[in-house]
N, C-alpha and C positions, 0 to 999 in steps of 0.2 A: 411634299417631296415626290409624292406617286403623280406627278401632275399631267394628264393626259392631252392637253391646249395645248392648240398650235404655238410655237415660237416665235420669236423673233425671224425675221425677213433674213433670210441666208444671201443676200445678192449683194453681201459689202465686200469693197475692193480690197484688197492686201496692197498696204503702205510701202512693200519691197517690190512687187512687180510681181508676175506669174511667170511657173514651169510654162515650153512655150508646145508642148507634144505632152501626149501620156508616158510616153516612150522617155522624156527629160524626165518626171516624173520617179517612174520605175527604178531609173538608172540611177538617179539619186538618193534614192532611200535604199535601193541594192546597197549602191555604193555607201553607205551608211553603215549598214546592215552588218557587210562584208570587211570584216579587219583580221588582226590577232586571233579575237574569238573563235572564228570560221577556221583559220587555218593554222593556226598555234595551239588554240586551247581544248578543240572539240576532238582531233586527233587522238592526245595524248590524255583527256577522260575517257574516251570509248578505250583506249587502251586500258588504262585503270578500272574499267568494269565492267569489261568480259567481251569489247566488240562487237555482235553481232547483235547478240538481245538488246544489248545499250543502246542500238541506232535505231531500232523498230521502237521502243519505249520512247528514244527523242522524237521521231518522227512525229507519231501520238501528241505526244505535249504540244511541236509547233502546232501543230491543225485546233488542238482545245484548248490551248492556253494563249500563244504567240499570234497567233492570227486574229482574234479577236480582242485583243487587248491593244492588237496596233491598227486594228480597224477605229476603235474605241479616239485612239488618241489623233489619227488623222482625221474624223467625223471632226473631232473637236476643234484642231487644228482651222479646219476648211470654214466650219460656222461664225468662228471669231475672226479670223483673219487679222488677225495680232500673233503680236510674241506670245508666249506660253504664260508669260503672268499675267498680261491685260487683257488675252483669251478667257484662260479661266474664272478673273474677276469680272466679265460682260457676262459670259453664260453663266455664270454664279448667279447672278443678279435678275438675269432673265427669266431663265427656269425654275433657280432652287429659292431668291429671295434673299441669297446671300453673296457678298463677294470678299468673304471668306478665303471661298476656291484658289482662290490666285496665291495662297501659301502653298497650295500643289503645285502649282506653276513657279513658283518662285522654286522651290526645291528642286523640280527637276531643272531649271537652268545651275541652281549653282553644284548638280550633281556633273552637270557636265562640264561646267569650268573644272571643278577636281578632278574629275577621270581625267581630263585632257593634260590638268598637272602631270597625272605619271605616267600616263599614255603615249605623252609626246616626249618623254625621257625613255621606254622601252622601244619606241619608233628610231628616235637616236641611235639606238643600240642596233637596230634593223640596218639601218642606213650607213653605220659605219662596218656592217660585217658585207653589207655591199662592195666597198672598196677592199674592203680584207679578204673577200670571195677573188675578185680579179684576178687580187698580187700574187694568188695560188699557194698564200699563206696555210690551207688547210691539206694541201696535196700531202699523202701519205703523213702525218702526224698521227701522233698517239693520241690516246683517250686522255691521258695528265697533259698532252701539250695545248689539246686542243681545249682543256678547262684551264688550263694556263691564260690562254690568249682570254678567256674571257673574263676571269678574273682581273687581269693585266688594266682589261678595257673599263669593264665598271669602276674597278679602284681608283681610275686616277680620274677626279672629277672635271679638271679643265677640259681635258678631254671630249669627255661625256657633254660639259657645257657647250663647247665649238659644237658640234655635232645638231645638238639641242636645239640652241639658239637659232640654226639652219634651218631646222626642220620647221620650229614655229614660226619663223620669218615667211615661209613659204606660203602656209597656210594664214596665216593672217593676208600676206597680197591677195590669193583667192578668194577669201571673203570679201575684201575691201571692195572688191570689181562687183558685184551687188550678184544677182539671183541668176539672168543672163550670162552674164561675160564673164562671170566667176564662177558660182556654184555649177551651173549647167555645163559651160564651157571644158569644166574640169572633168567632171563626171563624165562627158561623150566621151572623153578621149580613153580618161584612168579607167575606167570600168569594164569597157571591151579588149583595151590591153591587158587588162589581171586575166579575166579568163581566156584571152590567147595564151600566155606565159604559162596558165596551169595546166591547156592542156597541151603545149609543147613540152611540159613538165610528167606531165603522164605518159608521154610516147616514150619519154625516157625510163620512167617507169615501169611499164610493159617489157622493158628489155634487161631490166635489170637482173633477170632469172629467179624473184621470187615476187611475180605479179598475184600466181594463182595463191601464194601462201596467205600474202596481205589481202586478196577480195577475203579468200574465206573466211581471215579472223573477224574482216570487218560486218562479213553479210551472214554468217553460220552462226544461228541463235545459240547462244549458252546458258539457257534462264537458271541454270546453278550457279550463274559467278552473277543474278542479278538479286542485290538487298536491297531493304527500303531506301539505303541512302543513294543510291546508283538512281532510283528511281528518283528522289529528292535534287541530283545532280543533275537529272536529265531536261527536268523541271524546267532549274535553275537556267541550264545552259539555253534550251528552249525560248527563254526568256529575256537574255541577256544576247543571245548573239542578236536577236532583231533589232537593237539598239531602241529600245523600247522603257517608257519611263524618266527617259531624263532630257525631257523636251525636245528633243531633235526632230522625232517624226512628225510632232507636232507641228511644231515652226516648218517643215517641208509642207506639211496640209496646209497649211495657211496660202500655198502658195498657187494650192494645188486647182485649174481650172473648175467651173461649177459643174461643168456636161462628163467632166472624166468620173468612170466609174468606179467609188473606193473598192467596192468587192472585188472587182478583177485583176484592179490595179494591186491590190494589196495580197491578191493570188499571187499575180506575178512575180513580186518581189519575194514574198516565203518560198517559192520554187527555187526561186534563181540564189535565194544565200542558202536554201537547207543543201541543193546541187553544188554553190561554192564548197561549201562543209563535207559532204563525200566525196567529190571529189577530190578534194587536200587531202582527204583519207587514203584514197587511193594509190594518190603520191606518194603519201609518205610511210606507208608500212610495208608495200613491198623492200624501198630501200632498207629500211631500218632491219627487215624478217635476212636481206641479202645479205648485209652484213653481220648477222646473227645479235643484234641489240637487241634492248630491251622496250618492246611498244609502249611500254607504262612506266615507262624514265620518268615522267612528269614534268614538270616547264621546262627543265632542261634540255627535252626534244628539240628545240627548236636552236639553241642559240650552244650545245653540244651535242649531243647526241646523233643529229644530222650530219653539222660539220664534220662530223670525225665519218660519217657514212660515204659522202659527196668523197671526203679527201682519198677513199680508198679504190673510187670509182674510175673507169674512164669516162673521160669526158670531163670530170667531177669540178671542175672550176669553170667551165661555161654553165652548166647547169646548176650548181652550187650560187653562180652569180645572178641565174636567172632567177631564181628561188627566194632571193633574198631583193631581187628590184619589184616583184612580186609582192612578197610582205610589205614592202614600203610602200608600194600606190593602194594598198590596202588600208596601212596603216594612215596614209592624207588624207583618203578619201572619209574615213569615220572619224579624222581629227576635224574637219571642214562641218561636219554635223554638229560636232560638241560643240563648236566655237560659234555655231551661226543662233542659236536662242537666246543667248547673250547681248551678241553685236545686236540683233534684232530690239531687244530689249531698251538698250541704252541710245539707239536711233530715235526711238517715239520717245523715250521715259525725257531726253535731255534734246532731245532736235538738235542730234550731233549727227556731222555725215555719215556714211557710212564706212569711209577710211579711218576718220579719227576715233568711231566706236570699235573698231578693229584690231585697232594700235593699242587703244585703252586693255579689251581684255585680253589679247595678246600677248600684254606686258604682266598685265597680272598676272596671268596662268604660267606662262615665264617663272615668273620670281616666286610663284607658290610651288614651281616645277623643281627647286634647288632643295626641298623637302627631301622629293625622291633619286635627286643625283649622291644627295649626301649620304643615303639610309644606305648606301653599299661603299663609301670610303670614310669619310669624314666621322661619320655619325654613326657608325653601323653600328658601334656597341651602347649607342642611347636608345635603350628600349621601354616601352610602359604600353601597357593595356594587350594588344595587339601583337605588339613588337616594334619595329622599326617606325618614324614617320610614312612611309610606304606603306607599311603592313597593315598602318591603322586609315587611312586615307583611302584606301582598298577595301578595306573593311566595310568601315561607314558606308561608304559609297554603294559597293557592290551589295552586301548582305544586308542594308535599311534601308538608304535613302532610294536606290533602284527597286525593289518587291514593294515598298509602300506608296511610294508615288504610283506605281502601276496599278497598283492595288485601289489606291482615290479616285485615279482615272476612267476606270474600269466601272465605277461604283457610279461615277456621275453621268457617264456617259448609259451605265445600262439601266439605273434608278433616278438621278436627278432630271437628268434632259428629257424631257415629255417626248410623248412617242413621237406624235406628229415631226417634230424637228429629226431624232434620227432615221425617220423614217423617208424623211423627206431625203438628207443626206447620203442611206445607203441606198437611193433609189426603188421606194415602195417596201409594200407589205407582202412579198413574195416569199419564197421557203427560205432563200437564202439570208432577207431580212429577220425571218422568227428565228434560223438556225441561230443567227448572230446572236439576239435576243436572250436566250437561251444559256448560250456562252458567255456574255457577259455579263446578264446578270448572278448566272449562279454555278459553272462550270470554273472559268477562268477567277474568279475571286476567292474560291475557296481553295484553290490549288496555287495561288498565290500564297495565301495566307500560310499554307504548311509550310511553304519554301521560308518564308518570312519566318516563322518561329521556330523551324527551325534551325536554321541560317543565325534567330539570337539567342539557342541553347535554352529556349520554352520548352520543347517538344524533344523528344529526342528517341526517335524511330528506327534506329541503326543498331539497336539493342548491344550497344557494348554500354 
C-alpha cells in the first residue's frame, strides 16, 4: 500500500478531448465550484454563526481541507484520464493491486446524478423567480405575500415540472456538444458573466445605506457566537462548496493538459469560489441589515427573505432580477459538472455518443428529479428516516456519500498512489509537493472524518 515505484506512464490521451488553455481549465472547475452553495448557502451559515469568526475558521478549512482533497482528485483525474470509475479501477490496479477503487468512483458519479436530481428542481425554482423578478411581482409586498408566492410556486408541481424539464433540457444540450463546444464554450461565457452580475450587484450594495453594517457582521471576529459545531459547519461548507467528492473535479482533471500546473491551477480556483462566497456576502447582508431582517433566516434567505428586501428597494426589480439570472448561470454552470461523470461514463462503458449518453442520464436524473418536485406538494406529508424524499436524498448524498468519497479519495491519492506518480503529477518534490503530502495524508482526512461522524450522529461535539 506504502508503495514508493514509479507508476504507470502518465502520457495517456483522454477519450473526450482536452481543456484547450489553463484559463478553460480554471473556469470550469470555478464554474463548478461556484452554485447555490457559494451564494445561497454560505451567506446564511456565516449568518447562523456569528459572521466574522465563521469566515476566518472557513477560510482555514479551505486552505487544509478543500484544497488538498481537490488537488487529490484532480492528480487522480489527470493520471487515468477516464471517467471516475475506470480512473479509479486503472490506478487501483496500478499502484494499490486492486480495482476495487472504482466503487469510489462509482459513488461519486452516482452522488452527482442525485444531487443534480434536486439540484436541478431548486435551480427551477431560481429560474422561475427570474421571470417573477421582472414582472415586479415582489415590488412592495409583505413578508406573508412574498412566502405566499413561494409557497404558491413549490405547491403546484406542473409548474415546478415546466420550469425543471427547461432547465435540465439545457444542460443535457451543453454536455451533449463534448468538452470544447459545450463544457468549455459554456463556462467562457457563464463564469465571467456571474461575477460581472455580482459585482454590478454590489455596487448596488454599497448604496443601500447599510454596506458598513453587513462588512462588519461579516469580517468582525465573534469567537463567542463560535461552537464546536460552527466549526464542524465550516468544515463541512469548506468541503462541499468546492464541489469536491462526487466525481466532477475528477472527470474536469482527466481533461486537464499534462504541462498545466495542478497546484496553481487549483489555487486559482479556491481563490476565485472562496471570493465568489464573500463576495455574495457582501451582497447580501447589507441589504438584508437595510431592511432590518434577519442574517440568519436560513434557506429562506434566498428564495424570501431577499425578495421581500429587493421589493422594498429602489431599483429593486432590475436588481432583484439581476440576482436571481446570477443564481441561474451558477446554478448550470455546477448542474454541467454533476451531469458530465456520468455521460463520461456511459460514452466508454457502452460506445454510445455523447448525445445519446446525455439524453440517457438526463432523462434519468429527470424522472429521479419528481422525487424532490413532489416532497413539497404531492408527497410532502410522506415522511420516513430523514423526512421528505428531498430531505433524505440530501441527506445520503450530502452527509455520507460526499465526506466518504472524499475521504477514499484523499486516502488513495495520499497512501495508495506511490510517491513517484504524485510527485510526478503535482510537479516535483518541492515544499509545495511535501505541503500537499502532509495535507492529505493526515490533515485533510482526519477532519474529514469528524465532518463525517458527525454529520451520522457518531460523534457529537455540539454538547447539547
Amino acid at each position: 500500500m506504502l508503495n514508493e515505484e514509479a507508476g504507470a506512464s502518465s502520457q495517456r490521451k483522454s477519450l473526450h478531448g482536452n481543456w484547450t488553455s489553463r484559463l478553460a481549465f480554471i473556469l470550469a472547475v470555478t464554474g463548478s465550484a461556484v452554485g447555490l452553495g457559494n451564494i445561497w448557502k454560505f451567506p446564511y451559515i456565516a449568518g447562523q454563526n456569528g459572521g466574522g469568526a465563521f469566515v476566518i475558521v472557513y477560510l482555514f478549512c479551505v486552505v487544509l481541507i478543500g484544497m488538498p482533497v481537490m488537488m487529490s482528485e484532480i492528480l487522480i483525474g489527470r493520471r487515468g484520464r477516464r471517467n471516475p470509475i475506470a480512473t479509479m479501477k486503472l490506478l487501483g490496479e496500478e499502484e494499490g493491486g486492486s480495482g476495487h477503487w472504482q466503487l469510489v468512483g462509482g459513488m461519486g458519479v452516482l452522488a452527482g446524478v442525485l444531487i443534480l436530481s434536486y439540484y436541478g428542481v431548486i435551480a427551477a425554482w431560481v429560474v422561475a423567480y427570474v421571470q417573477k423578478s421582472f414582472s415586479g411581482v415582489f415590488a412592495g409586498a409583505s413578508a406573508g405575500e412574498v412566502q405566499a408566492i413561494f409557497d404558491s410556486f413549490t405547491g403546484d408541481w406542473i409548474a415546478v415540472t415546466g420550469v425543471f424539464t427547461l432547465f435540465m433540457a439545457t444542460t443535457v444540450w451543453v454536455v451533449a456538444r463534448g468538452v470544447e463546444r459545450g463544457l468549455e464554450a459554456a463556462v467562457r461565457f457563464m463564469v465571467p458573466a456571474l461575477l460581472l452580475l455580482l459585482l454590478a450587484l454590489l455596487g448596488y450594495s454599497i448604496n443601500s445605506g447599510s454596506f458598513g453594517a453587513g462588512v462588519a457582521f461579516m469580517f468582525t471576529p465573534d469567537f463567542s457566537a463560535l461552537t464546536w459545531n460552527s466549526i464542524l459547519v465550516a468544515m463541512g461548507q469548506a468541503f462541499f462548496t468546492l464541489s469536491i467528492g462526487m466525481g466532477a473535479v475528477m472527470a474536469y482533471g482527466a481533461y486537464l493538459p499534462q504541462e498545466t500546473s495542478i497546484t496553481s491551477a487549483t489555487s486559482a480556483v479556491v481563490v476565485a469560489d472562496t471570493g465568489i462566497a464573500i463576495l455574495a456576502g457582501m451582497v447580501i447582508f447589507p441589504l438584508v441589515f437595510a431592511n432590518g431582517l434577519d442574517p440568519a433566516s436560513g434557506p429562506g434567505l434566498v428564495f424570501v427573505t431577499l425578495p421581500l428586501a429587493f421589493g422594498q428597494m429602489t431599483g429593486g426589480v432590475v436588481f432583484s432580477s439581476i440576482f436571481f439570472v446570477l443564481l441561474a448561470f451558477a446554478a448550470w454552470t455546477s448542474a454541467i459538472a454533476l451531469m458530465e461523470p456520468a455521460v463520461a461514463w456511459v460514452v466508454e462503458k457502452f460506445h454510445e455518443s455523447r448525445a445519446r449518453a446525455a439524453i440517457l442520464v438526463g432523462g434519468i436524473t429527470w424522472i429521479l428529479g419528481f422525487g424532490t418536485v413532489f416532497s413539497f406538494n404531492l408527497l410532502a406529508d410522506v415522511k420516513f428516516l430523514s423526512g421528505t424524499i428531498f430531505s433524505n436524498v440530501d441527506y445520503i448524498t450530502s452527509n455520507i456519500m460526499l465526506p466518504l468519497g472524499g475521504l477514499l479519495i484523499t486516502v488513495f491519492a495520499g497512501w495508495v498512489m506511490c510517491r513517484n506518480s504524485t510527485a510526478e503529477e503535482l510537479g516535483g518534490a518541492g515544499a509545495s509537493y511535501r505541503a500537499w503530502r502532509l495535507l492529505a495524508r493526515f490533515i485533510a482526512p482526519i477532519a474529514i472524518l469528524f465532518v463525517f461522524l458527525s454529520a451520522i450522529g457518531v460523534i457529537d461535539l455540539t454538547g447539547k
